[in-house]
C-alpha positions in Angstrom: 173.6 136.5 66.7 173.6 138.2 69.9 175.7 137.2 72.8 175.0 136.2 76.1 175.0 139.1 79.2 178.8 138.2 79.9 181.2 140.9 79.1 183.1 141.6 76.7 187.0 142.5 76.4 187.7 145.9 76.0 189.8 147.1 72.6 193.2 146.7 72.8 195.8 149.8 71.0 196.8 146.8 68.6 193.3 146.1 67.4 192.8 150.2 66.9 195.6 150.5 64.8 195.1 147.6 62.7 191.6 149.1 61.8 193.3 152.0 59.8 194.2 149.7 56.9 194.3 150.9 53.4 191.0 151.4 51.8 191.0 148.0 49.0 187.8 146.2 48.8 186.2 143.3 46.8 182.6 142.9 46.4 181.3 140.4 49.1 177.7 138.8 48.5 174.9 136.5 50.0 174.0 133.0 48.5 175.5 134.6 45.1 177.5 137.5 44.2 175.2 140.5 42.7 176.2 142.4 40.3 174.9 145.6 40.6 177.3 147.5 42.7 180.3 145.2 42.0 181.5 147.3 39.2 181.8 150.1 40.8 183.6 148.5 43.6 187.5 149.5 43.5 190.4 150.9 45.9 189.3 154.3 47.6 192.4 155.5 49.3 193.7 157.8 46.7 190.5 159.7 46.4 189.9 160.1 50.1 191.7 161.9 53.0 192.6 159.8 55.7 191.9 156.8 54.3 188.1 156.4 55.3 188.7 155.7 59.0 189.6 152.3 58.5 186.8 151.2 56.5 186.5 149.9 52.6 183.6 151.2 50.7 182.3 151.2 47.0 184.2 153.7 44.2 183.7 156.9 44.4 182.4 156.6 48.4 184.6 158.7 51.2 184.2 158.2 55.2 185.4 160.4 58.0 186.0 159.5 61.1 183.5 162.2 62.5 183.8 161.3 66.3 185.6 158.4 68.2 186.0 157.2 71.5 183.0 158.3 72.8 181.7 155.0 74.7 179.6 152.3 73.9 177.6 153.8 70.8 174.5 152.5 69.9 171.7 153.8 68.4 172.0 157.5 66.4 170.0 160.2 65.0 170.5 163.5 63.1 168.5 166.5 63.1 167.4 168.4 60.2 170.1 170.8 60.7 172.9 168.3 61.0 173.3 168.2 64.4 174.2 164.1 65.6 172.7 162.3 68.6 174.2 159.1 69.8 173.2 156.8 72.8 176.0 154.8 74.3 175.5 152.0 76.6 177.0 150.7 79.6 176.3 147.4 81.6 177.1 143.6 81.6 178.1 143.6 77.4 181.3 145.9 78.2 184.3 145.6 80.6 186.4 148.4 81.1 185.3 151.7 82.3 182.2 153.6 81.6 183.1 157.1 80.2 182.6 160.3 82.5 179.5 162.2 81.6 176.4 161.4 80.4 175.5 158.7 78.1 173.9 160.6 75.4 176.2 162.8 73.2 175.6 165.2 70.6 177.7 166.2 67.8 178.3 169.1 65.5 180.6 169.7 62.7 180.7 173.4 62.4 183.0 173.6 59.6 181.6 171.2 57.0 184.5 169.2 56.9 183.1 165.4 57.9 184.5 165.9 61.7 182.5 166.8 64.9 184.3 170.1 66.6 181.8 170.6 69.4 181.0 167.4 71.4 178.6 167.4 74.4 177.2 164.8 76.5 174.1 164.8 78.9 171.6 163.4 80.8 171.9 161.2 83.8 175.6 159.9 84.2 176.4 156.4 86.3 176.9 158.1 89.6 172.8 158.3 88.9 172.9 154.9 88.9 172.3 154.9 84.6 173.7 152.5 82.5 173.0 154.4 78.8 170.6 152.8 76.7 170.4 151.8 73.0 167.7 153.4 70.9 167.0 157.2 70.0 165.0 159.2 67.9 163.6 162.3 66.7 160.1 163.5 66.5 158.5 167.3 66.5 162.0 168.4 67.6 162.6 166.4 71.0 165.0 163.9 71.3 163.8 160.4 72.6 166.2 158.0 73.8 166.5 154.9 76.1 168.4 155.5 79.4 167.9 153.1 83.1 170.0 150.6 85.0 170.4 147.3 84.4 166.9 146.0 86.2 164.7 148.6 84.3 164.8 151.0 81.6 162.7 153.4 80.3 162.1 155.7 77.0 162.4 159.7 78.0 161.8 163.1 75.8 164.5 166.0 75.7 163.3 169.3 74.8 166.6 170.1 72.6 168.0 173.6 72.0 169.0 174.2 68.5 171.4 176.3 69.8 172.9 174.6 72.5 172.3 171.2 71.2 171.5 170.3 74.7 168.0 169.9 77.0 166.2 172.9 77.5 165.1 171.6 81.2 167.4 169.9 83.7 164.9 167.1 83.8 163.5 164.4 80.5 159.9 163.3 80.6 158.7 160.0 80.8 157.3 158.2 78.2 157.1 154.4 79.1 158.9 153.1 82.1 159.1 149.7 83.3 160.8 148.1 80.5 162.5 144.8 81.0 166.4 144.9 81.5 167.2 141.4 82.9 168.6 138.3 80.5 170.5 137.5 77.9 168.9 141.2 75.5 168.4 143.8 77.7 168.1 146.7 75.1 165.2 148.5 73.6 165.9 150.1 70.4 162.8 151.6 68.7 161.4 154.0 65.6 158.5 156.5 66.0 156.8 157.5 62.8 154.9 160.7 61.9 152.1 160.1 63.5 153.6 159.3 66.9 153.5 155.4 66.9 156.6 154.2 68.7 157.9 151.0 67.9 160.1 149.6 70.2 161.6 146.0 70.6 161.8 144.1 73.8 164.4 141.4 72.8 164.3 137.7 74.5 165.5 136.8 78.1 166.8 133.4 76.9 168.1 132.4 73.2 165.4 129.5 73.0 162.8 129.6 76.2 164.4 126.6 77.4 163.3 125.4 80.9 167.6 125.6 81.4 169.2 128.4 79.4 171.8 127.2 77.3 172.1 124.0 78.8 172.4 120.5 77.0 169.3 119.5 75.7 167.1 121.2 78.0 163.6 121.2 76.6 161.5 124.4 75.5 159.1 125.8 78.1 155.3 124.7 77.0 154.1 127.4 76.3 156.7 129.8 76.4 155.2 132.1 78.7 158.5 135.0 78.2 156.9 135.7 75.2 154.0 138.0 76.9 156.2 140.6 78.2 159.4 139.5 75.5 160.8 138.9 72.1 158.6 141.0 70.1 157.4 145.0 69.6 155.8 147.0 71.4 153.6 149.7 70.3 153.4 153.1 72.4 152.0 157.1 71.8 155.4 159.4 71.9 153.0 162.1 72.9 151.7 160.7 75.8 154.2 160.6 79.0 154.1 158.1 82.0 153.0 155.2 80.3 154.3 151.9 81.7 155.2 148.6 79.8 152.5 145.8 79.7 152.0 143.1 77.9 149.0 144.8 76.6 151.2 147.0 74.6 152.3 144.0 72.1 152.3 145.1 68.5 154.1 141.3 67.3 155.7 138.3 68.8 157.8 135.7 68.4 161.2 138.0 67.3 164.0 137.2 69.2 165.4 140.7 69.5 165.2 142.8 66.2 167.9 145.3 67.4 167.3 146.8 64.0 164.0 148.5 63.7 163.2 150.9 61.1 160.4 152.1 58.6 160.8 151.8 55.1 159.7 155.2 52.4 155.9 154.2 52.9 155.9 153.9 56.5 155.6 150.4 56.6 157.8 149.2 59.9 160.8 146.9 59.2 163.1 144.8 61.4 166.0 142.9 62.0 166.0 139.1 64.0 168.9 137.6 66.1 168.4 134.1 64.9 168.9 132.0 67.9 172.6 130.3 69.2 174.2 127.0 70.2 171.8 124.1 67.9 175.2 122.1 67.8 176.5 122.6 71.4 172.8 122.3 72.8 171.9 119.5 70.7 174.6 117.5 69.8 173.0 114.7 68.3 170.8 116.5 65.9 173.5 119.1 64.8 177.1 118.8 63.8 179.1 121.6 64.6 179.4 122.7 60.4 175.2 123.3 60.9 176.0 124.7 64.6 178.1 127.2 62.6 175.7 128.0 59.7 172.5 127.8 61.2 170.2 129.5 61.6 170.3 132.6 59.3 169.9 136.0 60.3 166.4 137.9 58.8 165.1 141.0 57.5 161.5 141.0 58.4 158.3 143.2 57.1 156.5 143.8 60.6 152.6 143.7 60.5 150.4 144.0 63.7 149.9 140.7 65.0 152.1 139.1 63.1 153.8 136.0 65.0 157.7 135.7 63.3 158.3 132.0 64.5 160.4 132.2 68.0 161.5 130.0 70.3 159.7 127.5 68.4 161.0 127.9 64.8 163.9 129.1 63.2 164.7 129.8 59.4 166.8 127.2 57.7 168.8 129.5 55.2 169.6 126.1 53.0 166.6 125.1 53.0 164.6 129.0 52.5 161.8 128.1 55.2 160.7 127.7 59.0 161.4 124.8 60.7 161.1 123.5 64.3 163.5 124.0 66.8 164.9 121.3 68.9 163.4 122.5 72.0 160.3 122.1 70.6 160.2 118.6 68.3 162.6 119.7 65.7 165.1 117.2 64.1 167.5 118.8 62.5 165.6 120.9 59.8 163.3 117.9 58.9 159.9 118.8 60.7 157.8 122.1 60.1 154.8 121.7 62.2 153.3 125.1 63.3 156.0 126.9 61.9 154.4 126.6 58.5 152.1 129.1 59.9 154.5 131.9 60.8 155.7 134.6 59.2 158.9 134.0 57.4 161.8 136.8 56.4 161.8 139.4 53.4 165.5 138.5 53.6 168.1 136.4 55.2 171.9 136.4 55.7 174.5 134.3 57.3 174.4 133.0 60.4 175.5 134.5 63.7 176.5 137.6 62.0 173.9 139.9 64.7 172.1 142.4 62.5 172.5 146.0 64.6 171.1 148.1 62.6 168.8 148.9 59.9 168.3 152.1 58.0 166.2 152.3 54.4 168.2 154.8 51.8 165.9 158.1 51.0 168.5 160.6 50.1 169.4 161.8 46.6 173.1 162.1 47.5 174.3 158.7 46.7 173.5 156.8 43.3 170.1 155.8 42.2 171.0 152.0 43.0 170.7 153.0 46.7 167.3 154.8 46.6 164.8 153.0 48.9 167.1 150.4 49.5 168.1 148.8 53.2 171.6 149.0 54.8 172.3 147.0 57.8 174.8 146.8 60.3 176.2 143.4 61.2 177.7 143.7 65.2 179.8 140.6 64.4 179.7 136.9 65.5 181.1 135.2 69.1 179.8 131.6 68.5 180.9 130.3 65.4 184.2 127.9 66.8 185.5 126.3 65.3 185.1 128.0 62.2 186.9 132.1 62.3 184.3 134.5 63.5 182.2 137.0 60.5 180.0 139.6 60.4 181.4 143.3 61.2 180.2 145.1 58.2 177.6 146.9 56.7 175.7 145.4 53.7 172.9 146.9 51.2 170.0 145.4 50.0 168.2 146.4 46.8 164.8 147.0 46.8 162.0 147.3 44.1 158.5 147.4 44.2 158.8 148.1 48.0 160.3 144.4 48.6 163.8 142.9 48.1 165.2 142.3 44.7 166.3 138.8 45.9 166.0 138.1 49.5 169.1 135.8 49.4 171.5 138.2 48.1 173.0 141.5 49.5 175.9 143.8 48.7 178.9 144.7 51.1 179.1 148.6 52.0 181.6 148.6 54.0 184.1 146.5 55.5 187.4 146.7 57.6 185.2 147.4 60.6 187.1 144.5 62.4 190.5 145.6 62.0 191.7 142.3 60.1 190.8 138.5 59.6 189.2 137.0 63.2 189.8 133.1 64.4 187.1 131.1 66.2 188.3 132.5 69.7 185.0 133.5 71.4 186.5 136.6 73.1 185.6 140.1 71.5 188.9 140.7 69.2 187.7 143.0 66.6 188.8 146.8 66.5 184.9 148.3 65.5 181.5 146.7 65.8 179.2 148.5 63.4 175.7 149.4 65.2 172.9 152.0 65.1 172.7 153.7 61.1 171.2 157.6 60.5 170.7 159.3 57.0 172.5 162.8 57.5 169.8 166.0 55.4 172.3 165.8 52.6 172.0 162.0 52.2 175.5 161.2 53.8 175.4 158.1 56.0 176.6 157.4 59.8 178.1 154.7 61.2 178.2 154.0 65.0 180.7 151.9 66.5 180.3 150.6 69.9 183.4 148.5 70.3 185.8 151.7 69.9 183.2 154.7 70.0 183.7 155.8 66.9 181.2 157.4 64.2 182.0 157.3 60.5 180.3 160.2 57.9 180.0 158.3 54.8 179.4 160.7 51.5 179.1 159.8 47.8 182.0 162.2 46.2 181.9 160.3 42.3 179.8 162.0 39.6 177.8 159.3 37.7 174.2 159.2 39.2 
């Protein structure tokens, strides 16, 4: 569950160092433990230097810390050649100061050894009045990548040297400009596919469209008029530059902000959904603080054009495995369905207010079969679950056959530790990492971004049963 636009604490020394814990995991699952991976799941330590950067990870899996403290990093791509591309972020989420530079970094490890020796950072810094962005891509060899201030952002194209890692022209072309940067999800990650389609999401203004964000029962605007120009995807030509954001570019609706956006083997376009925050404190009569905690769930959702996904008006009940109406909008507690019984419901769901970042389907041939085809996604970590301790802050894998999830209510932890120890209910932003934005490397390995701490983990399959 994403967080309002107020900032965030910066990390603290302490938090850092209690992220660099000894690598001893236990198999954490969804509605019921799966079975799959847990045998494999054992201490890591002894097998790998440095003791995975903090994190705990399935047997015979290794992480390096590959860069750290670069700034806010979001999104992240690699090349065919292995060169890393990150997009870090400034703005209204982060207190503390913005690193010097630009906000887009790339990263090469020129001795093979899971560490980034040559680090360089361009485009517009924030005496350009940028702010960073969140998503990035590759297509044909440019580099695409969000980058504005906090009233509008735009997606640009970088003509990359291979050699350099760096733009080949001092300035990026434009590819759509005029994308919304005001309320409470200001960031635009998106995908493009091979034939050029970019897929980008335009997350919410307000968690529920009420007439009074956030307030005490304050009803739902009828209709919610946000969601022409928000919470949904938009659908845009990468080839084409100076196209500007209309409503008219609307591929689907009614997703909150699906921060992860990715496309599965096929090409068939995936997402992630911020289920929405505050039923108990909003609507106190209608939820007790236990639902306010565990409600809604978070989703993993198959994307089709014109596909409506529920929001404001609907939410998914994860106890109850369907849509029901939201409070703003006739709901009583999970009872009524109304309209919602028409929308499109998740592939999968997960605990609530854990704020799915990422999303990245498994393709390689590095790591075991299990993972072929499969979906990892990043939880950013909760801030609203008081009274109960906050959750989220890991990165879990869902199995996938016949192109759809084994079980949608079950999922396997990857990797843990991000957090840097247990959290309490306290609101403020205590944990040591955030996992984000997810890349496959060309040999299969898997990175991490981090935008709490900067860091980016290489995670590589070192055991030998396949």
């Amino acid at each position: 569950m994403s967080a309002p636009t107020a900032g965030l604490p910066s990390i603290s020394l302490a938090a850092i160092s209690l992220a660099l814990m000894a690598c001893v995991k236990t198999e954490g699952t969804g509605a019921a433990d799966t079975t799959a991976a847990s045998s494999t799941r054992s201490a890591s330590a002894s097998t790998c230097a440095g003791g995975n950067g903090g994190l705990t990870l399935p047997s015979g899996f290794c992480a390096t810390v590959f860069a750290d403290s670069i700034g806010h990093a979001r999104d992240i791509v690699v090349g065919s050649n292995g060169d890393v591309y990150v997009n870090t972020w400034s703005g209204p989420y982060y207190n503390g100061p913005t690193h010097p530079g630009g906000f887009l970094v790339a990263l090469r490890d020129t001795n093979n050894d899971g560490e980034a020796d040559v680090v360089k950072r361009f485009g517009p810094d924030a005496s350009q009045k940028n702010g960073g962005g969140t998503g990035i891509d590759l297509y044909k060899g440019e580099l695409y990548a969000e980058e504005g201030d906090t009233s509008s952002k735009r997606i640009v194209r970088y003509a990359i040297s291979t050699d350099s890692m760096t733009p080949t022209a001092a300035k990026a072309d434009v590819i759509v400009a005029g994308l919304p940067a005001n309320g409470d999800h200001p960031m635009h990650p998106f995908v493009i596919d091979s034939s050029g389609n970019l897929f980008m999401d335009v997350g919410s203004a307000t968690n529920s469209c009420q007439l009074k964000n956030r307030t005490l029962n304050s009803p739902g605007h009828k209709p919610c008029t946000e969601l022409q120009t928000r919470a949904g995807i938009w659908k845009y030509d990468a080839n084409k530059t100076n196209q500007r954001f209309s409503a008219a570019g609307r591929y689907a609706t009614g997703i909150r902000n699906a921060v992860g956006i990715a496309l599965d083997p096929s090409g068939q376009l995936y997402s992630t959904q911020h289920g929405r925050d505050q039923l108990a404190e909003n609507w106190p009569k209608l939820y007790t603080p236990e639902q306010g905690q565990n409600l809604p769930a978070e989703e993993l959702l198959k994307i089709d054009q014109g596909g409506d996904y529920g929001w404001p008006a609907c939410y998914f009940d994860n106890r109850q495995q369907k849509l029901v109406l939201a409070p703003e909008y006739g709901g009583d507690s999970g009872k009524a369905v109304g309209d919602c019984a028409t929308k499109k419901g998740p592939e999968a769901y997960f605990p609530a207010h854990w704020a799915p970042d990422g999303l990245l389907f498994s393709t390689g041939t590095q790591f075991p079969a299990h993972y072929k085809n499969g979906a990892f996604i990043s939880f950013h970590g909760s801030w609203n679950r008081a009274p109960a301790p906050q959750q989220g802050y890991q990165v879990v894998f869902v199995p996938f056959s016949d192109a759809k999830p084994v079980d949608a209510a079950k999922y396997e932890t990857f990797a843990d530790g991000f957090a840097g120890g247990p959290l309490g209910p306290d609101a403020n932003d205590k944990a040591a990492h955030r996992p984000t934005g997810m890349a496959q490397g060309p040999d299969g390995s898997l990175y991490i971004a981090d935008d709490k701490g900067g860091r980016v983990w290489k995670v590589v399959y070192r055991g030998s049963a396949k």
